[in-house]
Every structure is written in C-alpha cells, then in structure tokens.
TIVO-2410 file (N, C-alpha, C; in nm, 3 decimals):
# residues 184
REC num residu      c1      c2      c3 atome chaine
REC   1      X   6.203  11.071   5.178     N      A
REC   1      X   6.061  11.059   5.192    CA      A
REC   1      X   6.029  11.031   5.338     C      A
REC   2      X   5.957  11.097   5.386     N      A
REC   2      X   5.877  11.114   5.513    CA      A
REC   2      X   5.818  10.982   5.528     C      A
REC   3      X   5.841  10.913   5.675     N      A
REC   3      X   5.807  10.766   5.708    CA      A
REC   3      X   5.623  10.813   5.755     C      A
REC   4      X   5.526  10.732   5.709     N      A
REC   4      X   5.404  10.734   5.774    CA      A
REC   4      X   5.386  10.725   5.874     C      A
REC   5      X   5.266  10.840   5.957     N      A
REC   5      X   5.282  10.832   6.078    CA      A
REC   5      X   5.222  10.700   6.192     C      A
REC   6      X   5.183  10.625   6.117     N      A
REC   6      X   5.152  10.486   6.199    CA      A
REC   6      X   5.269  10.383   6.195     C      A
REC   7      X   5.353  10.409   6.089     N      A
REC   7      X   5.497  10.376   6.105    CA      A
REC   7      X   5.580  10.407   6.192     C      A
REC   8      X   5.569  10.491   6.229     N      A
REC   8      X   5.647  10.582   6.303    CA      A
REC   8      X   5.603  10.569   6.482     C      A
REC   9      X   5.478  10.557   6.443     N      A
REC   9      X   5.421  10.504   6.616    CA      A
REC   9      X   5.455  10.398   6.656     C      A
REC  10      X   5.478  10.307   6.550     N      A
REC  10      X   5.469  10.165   6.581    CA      A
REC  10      X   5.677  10.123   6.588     C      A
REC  11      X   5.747  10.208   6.537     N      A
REC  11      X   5.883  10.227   6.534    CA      A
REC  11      X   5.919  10.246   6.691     C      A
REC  12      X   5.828  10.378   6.754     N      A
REC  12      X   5.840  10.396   6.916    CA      A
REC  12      X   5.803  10.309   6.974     C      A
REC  13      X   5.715  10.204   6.973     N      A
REC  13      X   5.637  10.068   7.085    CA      A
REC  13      X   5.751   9.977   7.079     C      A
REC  14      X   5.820  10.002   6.922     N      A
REC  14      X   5.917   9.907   6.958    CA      A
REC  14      X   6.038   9.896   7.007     C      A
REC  15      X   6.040  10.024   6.998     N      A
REC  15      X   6.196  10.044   7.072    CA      A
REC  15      X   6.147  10.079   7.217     C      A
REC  16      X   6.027  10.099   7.245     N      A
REC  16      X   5.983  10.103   7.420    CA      A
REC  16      X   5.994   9.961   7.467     C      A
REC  17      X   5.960   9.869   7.397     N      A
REC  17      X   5.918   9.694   7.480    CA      A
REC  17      X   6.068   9.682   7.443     C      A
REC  18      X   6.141   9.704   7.366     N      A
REC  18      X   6.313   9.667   7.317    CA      A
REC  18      X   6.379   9.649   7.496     C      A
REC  19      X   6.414   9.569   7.520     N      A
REC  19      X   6.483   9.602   7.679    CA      A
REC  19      X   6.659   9.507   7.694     C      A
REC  20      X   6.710   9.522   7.572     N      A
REC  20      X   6.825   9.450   7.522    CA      A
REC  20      X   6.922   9.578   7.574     C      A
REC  21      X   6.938   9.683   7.576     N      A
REC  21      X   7.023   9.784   7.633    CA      A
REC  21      X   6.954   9.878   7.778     C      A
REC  22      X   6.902   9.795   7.829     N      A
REC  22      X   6.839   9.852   7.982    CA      A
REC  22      X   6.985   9.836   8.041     C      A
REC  23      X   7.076   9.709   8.077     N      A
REC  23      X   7.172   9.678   8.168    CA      A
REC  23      X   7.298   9.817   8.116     C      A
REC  24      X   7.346   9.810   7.986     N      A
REC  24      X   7.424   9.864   7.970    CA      A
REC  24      X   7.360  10.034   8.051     C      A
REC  25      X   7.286  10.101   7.968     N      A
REC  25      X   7.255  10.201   8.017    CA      A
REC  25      X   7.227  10.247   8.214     C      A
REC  26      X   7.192  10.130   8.266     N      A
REC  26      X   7.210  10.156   8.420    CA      A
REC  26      X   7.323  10.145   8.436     C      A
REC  27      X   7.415  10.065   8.384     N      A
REC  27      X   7.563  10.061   8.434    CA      A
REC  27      X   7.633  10.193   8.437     C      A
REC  28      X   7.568  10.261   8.266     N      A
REC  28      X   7.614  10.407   8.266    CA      A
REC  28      X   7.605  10.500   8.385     C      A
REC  29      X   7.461  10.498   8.394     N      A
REC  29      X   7.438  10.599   8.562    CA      A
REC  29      X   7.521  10.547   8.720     C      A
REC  30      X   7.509  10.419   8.685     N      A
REC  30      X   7.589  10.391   8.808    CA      A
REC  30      X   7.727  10.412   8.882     C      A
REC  31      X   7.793  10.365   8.749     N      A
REC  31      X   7.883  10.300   8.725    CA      A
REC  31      X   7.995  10.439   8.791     C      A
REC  32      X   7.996  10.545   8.752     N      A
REC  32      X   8.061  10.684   8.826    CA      A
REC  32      X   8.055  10.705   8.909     C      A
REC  33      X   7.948  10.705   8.987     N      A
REC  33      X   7.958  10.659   9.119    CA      A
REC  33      X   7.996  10.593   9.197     C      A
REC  34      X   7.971  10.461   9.172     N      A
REC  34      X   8.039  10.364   9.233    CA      A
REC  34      X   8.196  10.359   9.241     C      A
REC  35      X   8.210  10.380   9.153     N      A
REC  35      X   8.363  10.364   9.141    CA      A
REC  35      X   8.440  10.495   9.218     C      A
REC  36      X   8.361  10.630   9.228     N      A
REC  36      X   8.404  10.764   9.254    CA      A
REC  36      X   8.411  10.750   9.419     C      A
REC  37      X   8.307  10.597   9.458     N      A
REC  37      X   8.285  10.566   9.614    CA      A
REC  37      X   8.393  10.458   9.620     C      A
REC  38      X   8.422  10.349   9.599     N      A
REC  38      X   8.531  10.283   9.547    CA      A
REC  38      X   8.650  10.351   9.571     C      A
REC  39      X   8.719  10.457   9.502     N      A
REC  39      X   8.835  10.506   9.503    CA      A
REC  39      X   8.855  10.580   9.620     C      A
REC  40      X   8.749  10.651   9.683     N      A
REC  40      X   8.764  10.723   9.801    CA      A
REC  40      X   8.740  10.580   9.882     C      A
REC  41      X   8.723  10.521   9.939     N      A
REC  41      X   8.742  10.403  10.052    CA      A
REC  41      X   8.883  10.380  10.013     C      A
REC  42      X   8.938  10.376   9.896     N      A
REC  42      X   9.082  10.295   9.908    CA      A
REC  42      X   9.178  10.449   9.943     C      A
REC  43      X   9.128  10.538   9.878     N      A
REC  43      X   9.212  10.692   9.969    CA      A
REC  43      X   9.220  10.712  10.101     C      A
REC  44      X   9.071  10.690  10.141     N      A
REC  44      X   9.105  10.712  10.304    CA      A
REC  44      X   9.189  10.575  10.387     C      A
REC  45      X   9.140  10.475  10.321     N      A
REC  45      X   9.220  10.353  10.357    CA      A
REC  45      X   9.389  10.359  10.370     C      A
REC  46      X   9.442  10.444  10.251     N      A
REC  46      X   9.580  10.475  10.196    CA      A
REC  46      X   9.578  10.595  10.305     C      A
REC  47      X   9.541  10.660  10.351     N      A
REC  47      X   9.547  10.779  10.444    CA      A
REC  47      X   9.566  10.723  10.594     C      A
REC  48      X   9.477  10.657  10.643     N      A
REC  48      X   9.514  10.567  10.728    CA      A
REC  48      X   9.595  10.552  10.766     C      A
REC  49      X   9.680  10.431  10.655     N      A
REC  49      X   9.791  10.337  10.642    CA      A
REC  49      X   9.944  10.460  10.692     C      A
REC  50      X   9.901  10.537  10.632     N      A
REC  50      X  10.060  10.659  10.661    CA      A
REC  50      X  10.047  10.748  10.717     C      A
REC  51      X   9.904  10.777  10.771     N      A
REC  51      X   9.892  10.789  10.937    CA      A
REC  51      X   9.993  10.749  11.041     C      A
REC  52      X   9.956  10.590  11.012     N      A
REC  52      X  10.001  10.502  11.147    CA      A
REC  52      X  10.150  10.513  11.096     C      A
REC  53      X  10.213  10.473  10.990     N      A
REC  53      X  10.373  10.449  10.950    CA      A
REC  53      X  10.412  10.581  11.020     C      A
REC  54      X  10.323  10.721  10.958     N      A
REC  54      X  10.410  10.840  11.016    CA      A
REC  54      X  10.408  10.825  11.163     C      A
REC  55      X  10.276  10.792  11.234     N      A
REC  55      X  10.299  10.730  11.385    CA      A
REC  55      X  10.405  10.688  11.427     C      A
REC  56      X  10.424  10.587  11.370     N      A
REC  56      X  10.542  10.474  11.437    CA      A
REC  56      X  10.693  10.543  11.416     C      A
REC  57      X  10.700  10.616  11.306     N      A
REC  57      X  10.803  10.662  11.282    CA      A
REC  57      X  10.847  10.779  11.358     C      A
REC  58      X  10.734  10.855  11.409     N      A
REC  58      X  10.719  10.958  11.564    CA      A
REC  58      X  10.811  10.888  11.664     C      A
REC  59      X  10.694  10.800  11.715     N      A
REC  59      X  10.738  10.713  11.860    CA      A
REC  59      X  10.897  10.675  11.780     C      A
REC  60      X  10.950  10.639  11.673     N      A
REC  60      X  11.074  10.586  11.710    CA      A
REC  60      X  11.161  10.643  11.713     C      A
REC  61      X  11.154  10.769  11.633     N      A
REC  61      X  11.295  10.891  11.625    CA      A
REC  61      X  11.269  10.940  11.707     C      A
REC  62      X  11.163  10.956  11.811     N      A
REC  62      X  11.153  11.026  11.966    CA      A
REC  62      X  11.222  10.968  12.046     C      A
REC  63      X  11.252  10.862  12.052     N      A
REC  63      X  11.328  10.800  12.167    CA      A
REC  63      X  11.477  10.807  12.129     C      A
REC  64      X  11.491  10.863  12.036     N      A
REC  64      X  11.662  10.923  11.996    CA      A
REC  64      X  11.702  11.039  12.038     C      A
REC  65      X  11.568  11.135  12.070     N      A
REC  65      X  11.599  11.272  12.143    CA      A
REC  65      X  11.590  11.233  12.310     C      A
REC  66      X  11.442  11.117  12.343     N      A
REC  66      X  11.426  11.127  12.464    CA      A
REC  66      X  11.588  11.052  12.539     C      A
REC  67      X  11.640  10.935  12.499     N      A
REC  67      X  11.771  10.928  12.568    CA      A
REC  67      X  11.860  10.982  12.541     C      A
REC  68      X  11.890  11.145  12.473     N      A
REC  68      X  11.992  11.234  12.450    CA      A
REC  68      X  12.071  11.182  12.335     C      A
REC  69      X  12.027  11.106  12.292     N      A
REC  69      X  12.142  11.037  12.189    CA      A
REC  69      X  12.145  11.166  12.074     C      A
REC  70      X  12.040  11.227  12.031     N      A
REC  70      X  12.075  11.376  11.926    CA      A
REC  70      X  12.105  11.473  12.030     C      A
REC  71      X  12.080  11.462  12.165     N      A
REC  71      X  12.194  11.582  12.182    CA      A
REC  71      X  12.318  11.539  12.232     C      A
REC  72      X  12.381  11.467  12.235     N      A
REC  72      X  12.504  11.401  12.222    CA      A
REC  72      X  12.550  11.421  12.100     C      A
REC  73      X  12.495  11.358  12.007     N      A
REC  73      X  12.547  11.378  11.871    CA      A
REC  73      X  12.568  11.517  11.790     C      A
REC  74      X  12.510  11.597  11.878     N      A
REC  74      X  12.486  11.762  11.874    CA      A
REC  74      X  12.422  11.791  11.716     C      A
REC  75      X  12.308  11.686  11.723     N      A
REC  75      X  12.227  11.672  11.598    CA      A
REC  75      X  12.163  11.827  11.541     C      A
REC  76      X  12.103  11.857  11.452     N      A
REC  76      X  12.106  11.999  11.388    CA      A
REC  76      X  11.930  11.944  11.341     C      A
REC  77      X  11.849  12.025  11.317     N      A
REC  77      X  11.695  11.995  11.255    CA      A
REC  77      X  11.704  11.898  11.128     C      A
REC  78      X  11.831  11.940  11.003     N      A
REC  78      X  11.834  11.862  10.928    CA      A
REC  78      X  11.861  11.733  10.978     C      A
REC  79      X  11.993  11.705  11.013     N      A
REC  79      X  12.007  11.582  11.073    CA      A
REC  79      X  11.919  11.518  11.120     C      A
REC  80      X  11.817  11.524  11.197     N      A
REC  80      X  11.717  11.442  11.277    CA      A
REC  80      X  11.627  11.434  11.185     C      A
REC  81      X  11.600  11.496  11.058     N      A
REC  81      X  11.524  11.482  10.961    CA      A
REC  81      X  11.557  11.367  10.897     C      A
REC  82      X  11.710  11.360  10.872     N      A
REC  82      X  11.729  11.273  10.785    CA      A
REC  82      X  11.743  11.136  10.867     C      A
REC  83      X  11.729  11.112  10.997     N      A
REC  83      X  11.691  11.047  11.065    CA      A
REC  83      X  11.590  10.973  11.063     C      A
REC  84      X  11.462  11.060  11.046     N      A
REC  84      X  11.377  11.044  11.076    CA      A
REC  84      X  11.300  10.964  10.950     C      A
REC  85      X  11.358  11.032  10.842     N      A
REC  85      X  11.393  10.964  10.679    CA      A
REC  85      X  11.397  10.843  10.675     C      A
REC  86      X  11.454  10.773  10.716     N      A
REC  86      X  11.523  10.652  10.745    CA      A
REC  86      X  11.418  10.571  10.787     C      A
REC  87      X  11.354  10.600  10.898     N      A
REC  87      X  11.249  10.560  10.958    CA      A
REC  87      X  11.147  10.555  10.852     C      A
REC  88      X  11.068  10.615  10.779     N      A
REC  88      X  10.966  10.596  10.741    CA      A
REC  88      X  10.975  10.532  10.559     C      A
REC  89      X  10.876  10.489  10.503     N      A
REC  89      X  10.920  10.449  10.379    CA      A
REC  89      X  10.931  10.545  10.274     C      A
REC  90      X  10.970  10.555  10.158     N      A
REC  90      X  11.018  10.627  10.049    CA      A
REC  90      X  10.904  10.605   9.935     C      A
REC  91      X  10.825  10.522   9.954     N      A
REC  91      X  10.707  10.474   9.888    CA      A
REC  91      X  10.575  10.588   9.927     C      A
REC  92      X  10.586  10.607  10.063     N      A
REC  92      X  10.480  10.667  10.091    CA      A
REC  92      X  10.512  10.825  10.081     C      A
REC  93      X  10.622  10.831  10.113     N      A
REC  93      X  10.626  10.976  10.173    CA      A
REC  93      X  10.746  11.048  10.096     C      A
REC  94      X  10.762  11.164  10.056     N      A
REC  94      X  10.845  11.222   9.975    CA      A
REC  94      X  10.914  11.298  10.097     C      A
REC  95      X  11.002  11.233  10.146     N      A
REC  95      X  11.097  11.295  10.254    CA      A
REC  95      X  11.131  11.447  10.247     C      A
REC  96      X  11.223  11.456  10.153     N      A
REC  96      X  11.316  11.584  10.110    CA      A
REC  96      X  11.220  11.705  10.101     C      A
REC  97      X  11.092  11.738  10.064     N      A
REC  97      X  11.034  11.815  10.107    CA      A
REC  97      X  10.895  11.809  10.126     C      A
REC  98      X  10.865  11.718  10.165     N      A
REC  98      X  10.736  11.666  10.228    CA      A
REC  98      X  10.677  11.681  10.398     C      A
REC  99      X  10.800  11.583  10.446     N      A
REC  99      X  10.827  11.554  10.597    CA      A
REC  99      X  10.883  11.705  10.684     C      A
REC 100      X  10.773  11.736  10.785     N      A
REC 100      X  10.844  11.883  10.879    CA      A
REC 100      X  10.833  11.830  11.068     C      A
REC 101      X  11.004  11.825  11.034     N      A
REC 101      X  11.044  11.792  11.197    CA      A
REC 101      X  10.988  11.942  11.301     C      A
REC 102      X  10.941  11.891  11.397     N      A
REC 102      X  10.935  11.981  11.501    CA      A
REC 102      X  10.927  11.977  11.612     C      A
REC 103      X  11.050  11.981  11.688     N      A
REC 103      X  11.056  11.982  11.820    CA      A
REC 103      X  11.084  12.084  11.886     C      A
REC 104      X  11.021  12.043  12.013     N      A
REC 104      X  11.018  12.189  12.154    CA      A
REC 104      X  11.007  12.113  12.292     C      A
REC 105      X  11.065  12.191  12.345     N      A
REC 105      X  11.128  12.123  12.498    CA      A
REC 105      X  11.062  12.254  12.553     C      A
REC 106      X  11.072  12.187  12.690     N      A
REC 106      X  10.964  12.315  12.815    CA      A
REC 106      X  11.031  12.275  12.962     C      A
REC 107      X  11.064  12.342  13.014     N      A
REC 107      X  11.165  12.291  13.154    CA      A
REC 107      X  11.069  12.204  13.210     C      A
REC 108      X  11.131  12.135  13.296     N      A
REC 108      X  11.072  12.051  13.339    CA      A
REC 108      X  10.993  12.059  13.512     C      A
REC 109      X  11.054  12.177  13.522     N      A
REC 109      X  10.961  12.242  13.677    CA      A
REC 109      X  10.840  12.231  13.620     C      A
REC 110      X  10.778  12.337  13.519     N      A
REC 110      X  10.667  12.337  13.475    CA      A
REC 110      X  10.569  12.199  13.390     C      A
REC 111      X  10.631  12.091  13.427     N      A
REC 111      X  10.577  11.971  13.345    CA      A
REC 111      X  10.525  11.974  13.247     C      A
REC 112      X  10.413  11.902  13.214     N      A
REC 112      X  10.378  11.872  13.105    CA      A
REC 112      X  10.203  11.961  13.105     C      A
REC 113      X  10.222  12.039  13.194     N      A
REC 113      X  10.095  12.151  13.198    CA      A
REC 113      X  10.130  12.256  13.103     C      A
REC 114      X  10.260  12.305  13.102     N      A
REC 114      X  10.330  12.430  13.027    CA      A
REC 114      X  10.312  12.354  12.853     C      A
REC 115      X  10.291  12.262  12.792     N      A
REC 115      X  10.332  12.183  12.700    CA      A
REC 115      X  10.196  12.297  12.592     C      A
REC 116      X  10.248  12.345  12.486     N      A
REC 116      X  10.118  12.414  12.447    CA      A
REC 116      X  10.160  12.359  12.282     C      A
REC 117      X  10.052  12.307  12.205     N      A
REC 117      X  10.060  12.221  12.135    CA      A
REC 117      X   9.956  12.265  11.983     C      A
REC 118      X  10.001  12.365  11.917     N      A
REC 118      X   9.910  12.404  11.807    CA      A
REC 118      X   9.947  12.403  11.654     C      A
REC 119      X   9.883  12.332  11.587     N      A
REC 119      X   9.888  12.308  11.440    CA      A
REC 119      X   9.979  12.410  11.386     C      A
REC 120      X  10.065  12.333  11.292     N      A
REC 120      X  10.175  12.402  11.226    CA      A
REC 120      X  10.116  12.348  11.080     C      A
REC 121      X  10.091  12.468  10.961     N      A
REC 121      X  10.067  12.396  10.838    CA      A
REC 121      X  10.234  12.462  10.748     C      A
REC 122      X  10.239  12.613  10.817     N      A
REC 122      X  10.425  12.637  10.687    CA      A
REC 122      X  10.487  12.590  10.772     C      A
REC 123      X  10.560  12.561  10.707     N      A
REC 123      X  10.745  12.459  10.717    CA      A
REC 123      X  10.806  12.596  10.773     C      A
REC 124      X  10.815  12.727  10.814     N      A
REC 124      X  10.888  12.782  10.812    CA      A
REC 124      X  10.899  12.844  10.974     C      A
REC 125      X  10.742  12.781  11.044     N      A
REC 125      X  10.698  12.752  11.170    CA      A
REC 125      X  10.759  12.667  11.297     C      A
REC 126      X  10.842  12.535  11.196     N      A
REC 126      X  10.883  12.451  11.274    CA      A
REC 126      X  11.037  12.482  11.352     C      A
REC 127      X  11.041  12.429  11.435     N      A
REC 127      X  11.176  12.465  11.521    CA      A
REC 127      X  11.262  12.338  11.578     C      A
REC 128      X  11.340  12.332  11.605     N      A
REC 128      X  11.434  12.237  11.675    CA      A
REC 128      X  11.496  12.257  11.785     C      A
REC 129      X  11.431  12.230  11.935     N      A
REC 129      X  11.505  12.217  12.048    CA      A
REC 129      X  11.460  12.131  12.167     C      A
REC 130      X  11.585  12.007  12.122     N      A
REC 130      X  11.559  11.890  12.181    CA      A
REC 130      X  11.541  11.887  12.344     C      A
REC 131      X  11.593  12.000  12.381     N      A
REC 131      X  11.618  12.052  12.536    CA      A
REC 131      X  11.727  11.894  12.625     C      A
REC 132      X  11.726  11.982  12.747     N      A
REC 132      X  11.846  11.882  12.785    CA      A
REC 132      X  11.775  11.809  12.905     C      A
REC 133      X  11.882  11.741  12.996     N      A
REC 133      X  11.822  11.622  13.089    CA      A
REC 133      X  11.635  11.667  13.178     C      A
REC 134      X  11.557  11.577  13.147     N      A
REC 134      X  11.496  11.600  13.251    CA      A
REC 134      X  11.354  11.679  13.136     C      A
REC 135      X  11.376  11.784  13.062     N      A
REC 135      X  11.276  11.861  12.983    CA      A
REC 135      X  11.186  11.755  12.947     C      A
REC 136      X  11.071  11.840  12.918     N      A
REC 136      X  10.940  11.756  12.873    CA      A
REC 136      X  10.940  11.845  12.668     C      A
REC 137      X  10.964  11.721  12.608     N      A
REC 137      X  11.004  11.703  12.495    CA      A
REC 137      X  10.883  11.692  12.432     C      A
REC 138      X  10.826  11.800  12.295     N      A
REC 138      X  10.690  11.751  12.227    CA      A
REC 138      X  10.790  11.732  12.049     C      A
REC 139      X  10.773  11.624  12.035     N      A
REC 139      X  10.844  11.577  11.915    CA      A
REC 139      X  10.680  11.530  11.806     C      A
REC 140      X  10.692  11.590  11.697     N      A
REC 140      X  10.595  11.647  11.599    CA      A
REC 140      X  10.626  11.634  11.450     C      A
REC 141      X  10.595  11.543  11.373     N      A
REC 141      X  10.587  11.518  11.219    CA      A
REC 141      X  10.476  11.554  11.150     C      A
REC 142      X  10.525  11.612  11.069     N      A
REC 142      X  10.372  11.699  10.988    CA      A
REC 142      X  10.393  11.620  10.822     C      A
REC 143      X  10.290  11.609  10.734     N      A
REC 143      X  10.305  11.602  10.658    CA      A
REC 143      X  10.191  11.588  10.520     C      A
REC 144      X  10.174  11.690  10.446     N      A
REC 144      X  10.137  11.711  10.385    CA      A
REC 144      X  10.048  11.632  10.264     C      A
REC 145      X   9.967  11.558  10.283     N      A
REC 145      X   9.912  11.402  10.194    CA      A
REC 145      X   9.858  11.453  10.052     C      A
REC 146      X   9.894  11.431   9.980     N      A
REC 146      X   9.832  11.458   9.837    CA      A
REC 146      X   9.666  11.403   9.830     C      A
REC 147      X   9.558  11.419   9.767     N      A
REC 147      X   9.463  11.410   9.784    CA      A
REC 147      X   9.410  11.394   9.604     C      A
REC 148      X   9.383  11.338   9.575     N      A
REC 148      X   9.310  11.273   9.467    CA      A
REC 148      X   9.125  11.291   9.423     C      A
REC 149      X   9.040  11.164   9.513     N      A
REC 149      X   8.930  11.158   9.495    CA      A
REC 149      X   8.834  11.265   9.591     C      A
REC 150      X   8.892  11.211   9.721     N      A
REC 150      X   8.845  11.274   9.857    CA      A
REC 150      X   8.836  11.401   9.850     C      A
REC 151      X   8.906  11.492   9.810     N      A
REC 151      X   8.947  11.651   9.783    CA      A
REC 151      X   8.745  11.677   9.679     C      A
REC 152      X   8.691  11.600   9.680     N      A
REC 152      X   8.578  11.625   9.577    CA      A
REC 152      X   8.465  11.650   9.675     C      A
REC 153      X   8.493  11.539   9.753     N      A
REC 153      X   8.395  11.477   9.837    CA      A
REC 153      X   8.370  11.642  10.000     C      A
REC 154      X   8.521  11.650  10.014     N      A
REC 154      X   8.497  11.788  10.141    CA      A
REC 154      X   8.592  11.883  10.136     C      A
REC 155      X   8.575  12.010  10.123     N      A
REC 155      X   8.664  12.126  10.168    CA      A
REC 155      X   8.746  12.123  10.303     C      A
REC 156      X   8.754  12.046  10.389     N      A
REC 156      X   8.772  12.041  10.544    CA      A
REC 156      X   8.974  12.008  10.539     C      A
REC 157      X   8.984  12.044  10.399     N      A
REC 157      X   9.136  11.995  10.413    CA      A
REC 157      X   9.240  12.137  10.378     C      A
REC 158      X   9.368  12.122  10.351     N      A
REC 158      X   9.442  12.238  10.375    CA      A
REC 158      X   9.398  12.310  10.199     C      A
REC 159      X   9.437  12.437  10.220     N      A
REC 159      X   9.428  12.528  10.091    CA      A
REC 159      X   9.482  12.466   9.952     C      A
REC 160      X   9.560  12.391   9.965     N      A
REC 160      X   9.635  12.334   9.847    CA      A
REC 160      X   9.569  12.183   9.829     C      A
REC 161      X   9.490  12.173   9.866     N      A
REC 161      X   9.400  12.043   9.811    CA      A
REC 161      X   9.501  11.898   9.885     C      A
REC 162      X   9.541  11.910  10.009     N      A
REC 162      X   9.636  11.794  10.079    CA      A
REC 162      X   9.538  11.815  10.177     C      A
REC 163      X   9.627  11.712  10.240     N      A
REC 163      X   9.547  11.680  10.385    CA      A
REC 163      X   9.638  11.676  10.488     C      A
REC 164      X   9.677  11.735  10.577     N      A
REC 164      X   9.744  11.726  10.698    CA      A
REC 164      X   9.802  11.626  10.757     C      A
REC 165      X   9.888  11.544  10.781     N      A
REC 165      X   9.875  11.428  10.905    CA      A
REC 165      X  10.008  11.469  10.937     C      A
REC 166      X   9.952  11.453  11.093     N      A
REC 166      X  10.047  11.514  11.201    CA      A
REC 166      X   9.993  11.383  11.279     C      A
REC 167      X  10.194  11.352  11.330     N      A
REC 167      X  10.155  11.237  11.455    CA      A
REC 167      X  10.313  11.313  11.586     C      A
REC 168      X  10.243  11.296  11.708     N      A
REC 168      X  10.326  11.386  11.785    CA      A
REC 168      X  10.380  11.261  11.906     C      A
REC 169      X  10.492  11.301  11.964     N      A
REC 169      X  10.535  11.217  12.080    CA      A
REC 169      X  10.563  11.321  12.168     C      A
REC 170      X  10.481  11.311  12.300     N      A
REC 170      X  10.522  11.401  12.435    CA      A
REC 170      X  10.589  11.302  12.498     C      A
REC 171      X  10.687  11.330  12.570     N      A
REC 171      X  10.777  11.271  12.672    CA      A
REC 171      X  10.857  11.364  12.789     C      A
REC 172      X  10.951  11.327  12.886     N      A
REC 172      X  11.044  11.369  12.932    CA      A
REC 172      X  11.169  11.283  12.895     C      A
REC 173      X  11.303  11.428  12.882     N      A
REC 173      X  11.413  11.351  12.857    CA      A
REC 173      X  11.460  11.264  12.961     C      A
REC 174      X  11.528  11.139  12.958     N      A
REC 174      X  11.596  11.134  12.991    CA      A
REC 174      X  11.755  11.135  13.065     C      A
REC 175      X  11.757  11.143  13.186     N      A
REC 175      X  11.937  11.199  13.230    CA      A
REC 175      X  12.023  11.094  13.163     C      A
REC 176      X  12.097  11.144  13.077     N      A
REC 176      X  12.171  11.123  12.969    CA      A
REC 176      X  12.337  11.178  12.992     C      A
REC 177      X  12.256  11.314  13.059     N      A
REC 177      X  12.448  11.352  13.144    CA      A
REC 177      X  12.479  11.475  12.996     C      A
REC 178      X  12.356  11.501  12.915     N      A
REC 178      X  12.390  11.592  12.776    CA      A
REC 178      X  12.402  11.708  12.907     C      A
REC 179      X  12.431  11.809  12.749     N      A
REC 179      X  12.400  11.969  12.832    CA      A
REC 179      X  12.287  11.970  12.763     C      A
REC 180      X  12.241  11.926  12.627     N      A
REC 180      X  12.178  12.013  12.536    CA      A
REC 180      X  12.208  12.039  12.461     C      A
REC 181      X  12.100  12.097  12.325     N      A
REC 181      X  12.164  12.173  12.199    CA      A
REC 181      X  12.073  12.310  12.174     C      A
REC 182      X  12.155  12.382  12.101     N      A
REC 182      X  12.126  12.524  12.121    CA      A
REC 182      X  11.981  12.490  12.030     C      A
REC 183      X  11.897  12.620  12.043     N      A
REC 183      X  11.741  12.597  12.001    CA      A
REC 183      X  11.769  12.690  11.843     C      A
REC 184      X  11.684  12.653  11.773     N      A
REC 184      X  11.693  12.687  11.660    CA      A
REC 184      X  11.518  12.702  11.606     C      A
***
C-alpha cells in the first residue's frame, strides 16, 4: 500500500534536518584524496631518500676508479657493479637488474670541456672505460624507481611507469702508475 503523500513529505523534512551521517559522508568525499595526497608525499619522500643513498654510493665507488684501484684490479663492468652493490642497500634497490654502471673516460688534454654527458634509459647503452692515469672520468648510476601513487599524478616519467634516478661523479684519475683497462 502506497504511503500518503503528506507522509511522504514529511518522511523527506526528516531525513533533511537528520544530520547524524553528515561526518561520515564528508569523510567519504574526502577521505581519497587525502590519503591519494598522503601517499604521494611519502613516495616522493621515499624517492628522495634513494636519490641521495644512490648519490653517496656514486661518490664512493668513484673513488675506486679515480685512484686506479679497478684498473689495477683489471676490474670488468660486472665487477664494479658488484662493487658498487655492496655500496648501496638491498632494501632499496634491486641490484642484479635494477642498478646500470656507466663509465667513460676522455683524455685528459681535452679536460673536462670534451666531457659530453646524456641520459641513458636501455641498459644496453652503458659502457665501461675507467681510462688510465690522468683521464677525466664521468662515473654514472642509473636506476630505474618503481612508481606506485605518483605515476597518477604526471606522465613526465619513463614509458614503463618508473622514474629515472641517475646520480653521476666527474673527476680526474689519479697517477696510480695503471696502464688502464681495455674499454668495453
């Protein structure tokens, strides 16, 4: 049976003045948002953070090429990888095929003007040649960041929904008394 229609008017006034589910329901609209802003501050925060580790881990396996110590050791691309492994944490970064070593040496008549320095995104780009006494050394970690929230927020990142971070060390070698190792 069909409710009367002054019943029925008076059913709507009351569920209009009703204001016992106002909070829940704004929380609804909010609440995705916030949190969708939330998770991206702690992504880029986490992006940051292994930024700088891949940084530090640059500057420190660079100074293993800049005093010849890998070309003494007549180190190979893997080798200095797994070097370089060592250096950074296992938490952040998926070494074994994540991390892309790349070094290039430039004589050293031509200094650090000749040094030409352009984004590598395939692994198949990178090269290994530590060069010998005296070269101006560009030592280069690339690595590929998985991307989660942020990937929503901008297109400005690589084709596969990662994000780039590259941290580089320019130097000159040090006379070490190496010859060098062959370039690869």
């Amino acid at each position: 049976m069909p409710l009367p229609a002054h019943s029925f008017a008076r059913l709507l006034r009351r569920f209009r003045r009703n204001r016992r589910g106002v909070t829940a329901v704004e929380f609804a609209l909010v609440a995705p948002l916030f949190f969708a802003l939330l998770f991206a501050i702690i992504e880029v925060a986490l992006i940051f953070f292994a930024s700088q580790v891949l940084e530090t881990a640059t500057q420190d396996s660079s100074r293993f090429v800049m005093t010849g110590q890998a070309q003494g050791a007549n180190y190979s691309q893997q080798d200095f990888k797994k070097f370089v492994c060592g250096e950074v944490s296992s938490a952040l970064f998926d070494c074994t095929n994540g991390i892309y070593v790349d070094v290039r040496s430039y004589p050293s008549a031509t200094g650090f003007s000749s040094v030409n320095i352009t984004p590598i995104t395939d692994p198949t780009q990178v090269k290994w040649c530590p060069g010998k006494d005296g070269d101006v050394v560009v030592v280069r970690l690339f690595y590929q960041w998985p991307l989660f929230v942020t990937k929503v927020f901008s297109s400005t990142f690589l084709t596969n929904g990662k994000r780039l971070l590259i941290a580089t060390a320019t130097f000159k070698n040090e006379p070490a008394g190496t010859a060098g190792t062959t370039c690869s």
